[in-house]
C-alpha positions in Angstrom: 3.4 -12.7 0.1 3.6 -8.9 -0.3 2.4 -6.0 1.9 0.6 -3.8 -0.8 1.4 0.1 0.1 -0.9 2.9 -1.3 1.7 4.7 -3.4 1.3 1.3 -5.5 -2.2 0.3 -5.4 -2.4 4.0 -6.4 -0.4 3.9 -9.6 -2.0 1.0 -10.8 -5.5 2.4 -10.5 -5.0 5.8 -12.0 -2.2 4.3 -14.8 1.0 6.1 -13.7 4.1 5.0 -13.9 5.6 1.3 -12.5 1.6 0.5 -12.8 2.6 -2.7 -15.1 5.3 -4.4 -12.4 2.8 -3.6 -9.4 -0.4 -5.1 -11.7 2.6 -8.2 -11.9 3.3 -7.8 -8.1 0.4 -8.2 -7.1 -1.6 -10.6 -9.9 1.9 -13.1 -9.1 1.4 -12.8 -5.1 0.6 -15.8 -3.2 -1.1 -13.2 -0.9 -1.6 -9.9 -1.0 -2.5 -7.7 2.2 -3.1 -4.0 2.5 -5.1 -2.0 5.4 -7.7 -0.6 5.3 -5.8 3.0 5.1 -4.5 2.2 1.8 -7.9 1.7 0.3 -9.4 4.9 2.1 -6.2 6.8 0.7 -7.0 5.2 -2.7 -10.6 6.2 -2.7 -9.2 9.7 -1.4 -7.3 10.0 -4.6 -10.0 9.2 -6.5 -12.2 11.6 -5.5 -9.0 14.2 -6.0 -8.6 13.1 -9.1 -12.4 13.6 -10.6 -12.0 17.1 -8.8 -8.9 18.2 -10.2 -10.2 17.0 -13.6 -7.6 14.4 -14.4 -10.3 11.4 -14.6 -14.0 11.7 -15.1 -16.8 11.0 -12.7 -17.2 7.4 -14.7 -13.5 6.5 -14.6 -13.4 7.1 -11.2 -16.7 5.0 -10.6 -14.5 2.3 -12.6 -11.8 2.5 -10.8 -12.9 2.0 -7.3 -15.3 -1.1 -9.0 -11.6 -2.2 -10.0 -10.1 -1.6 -6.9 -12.4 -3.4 -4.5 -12.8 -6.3 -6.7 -9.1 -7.1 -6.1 -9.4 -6.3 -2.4 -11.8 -9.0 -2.1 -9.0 -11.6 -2.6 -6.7 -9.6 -0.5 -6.3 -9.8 3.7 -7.2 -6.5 5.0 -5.3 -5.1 8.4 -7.6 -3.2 10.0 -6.1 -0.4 12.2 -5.9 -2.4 15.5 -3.8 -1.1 18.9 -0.9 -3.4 17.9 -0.7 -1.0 14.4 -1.1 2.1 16.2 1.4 1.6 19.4 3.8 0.5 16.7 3.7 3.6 14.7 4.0 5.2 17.9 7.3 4.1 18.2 10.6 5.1 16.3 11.7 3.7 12.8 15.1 3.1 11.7 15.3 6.9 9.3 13.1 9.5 10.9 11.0 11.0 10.6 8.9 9.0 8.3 4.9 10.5 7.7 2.1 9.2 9.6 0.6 7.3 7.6 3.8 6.0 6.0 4.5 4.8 10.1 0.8 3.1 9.9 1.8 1.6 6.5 5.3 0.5 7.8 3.2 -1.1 11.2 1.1 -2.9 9.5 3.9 -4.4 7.6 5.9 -5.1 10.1 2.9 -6.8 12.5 1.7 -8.7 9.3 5.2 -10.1 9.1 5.3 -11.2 12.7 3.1 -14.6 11.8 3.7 -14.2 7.9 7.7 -14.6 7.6 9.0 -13.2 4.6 6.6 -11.0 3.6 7.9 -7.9 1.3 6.6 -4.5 1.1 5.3 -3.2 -2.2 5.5 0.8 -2.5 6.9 3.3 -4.8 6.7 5.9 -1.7 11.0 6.2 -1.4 11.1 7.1 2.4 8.6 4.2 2.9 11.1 1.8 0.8 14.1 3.3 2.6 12.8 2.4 6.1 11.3 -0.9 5.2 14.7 -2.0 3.7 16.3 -1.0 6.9 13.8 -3.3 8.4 14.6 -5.9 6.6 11.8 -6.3 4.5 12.1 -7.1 0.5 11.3 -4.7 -1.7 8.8 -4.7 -4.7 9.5 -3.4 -7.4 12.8 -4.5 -7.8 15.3 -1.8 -8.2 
């Protein structure tokens, strides 16, 4: 069970590098979960990326097709009051980004009835405070 951050679900959509452990991560996850923040942040780059020219109109147009096929087999945490009071509060290295804190809430309220759950990102300050919350971390170091 992994927690699928957008810094991941973001490499493997556009190709960057680590996009071949996190298409592993998260084909070889007994459940995946992201919020829906991470899938308007990946739509966001998207759109940033056919603007800046580094993908066409029709790559990005593939790429979301890609993306929400796979979210339809994935649990979506929808921004609820439980996520926002907890990004309200302080995390164990401050001061992480707001929507790193939303990202890092909704991992830690997912894990409250999913035990064990680990956090996928390649986002280092979002790693560093998850591993200080005792999360596991994917990709392996």
């Amino acid at each position: 069970m992994l927690y699928a951050e957008s810094s991941a679900v973001v490499a493997w959509l556009l190709g960057e590098p680590h996009q071949d452990v996190v298409r592993e991560a998260l084909a070889s996850a007994e459940l995946v979960l992201a919020s829906d923040l991470a899938l308007v942040e990946c739509d966001r780059v998207l759109i940033r990326a056919t603007i800046d020219g580094r993908i066409t109109k029709g790559q990005a147009a593939d790429r979301r097709v890609l993306l929400n096929k796979a979210a339809f087999h994935w649990g979506i945490l929808h921004m609820d009051n439980e996520i926002l009071g907890r990004a309200r509060r302080p995390f164990p290295i401050e001061p992480p980004r707001t929507l790193d804190a939303l990202h890092l809430s909704c991992a830690i309220v997912a894990r409250s009835t999913l035990p064990g759950l680990s956090v996928l990102s390649l986002d280092e300050r979002v790693r560093t405070n998850a591993l200080r919350l005792g999360f596991d971390l994917l990709p392996l170091d």
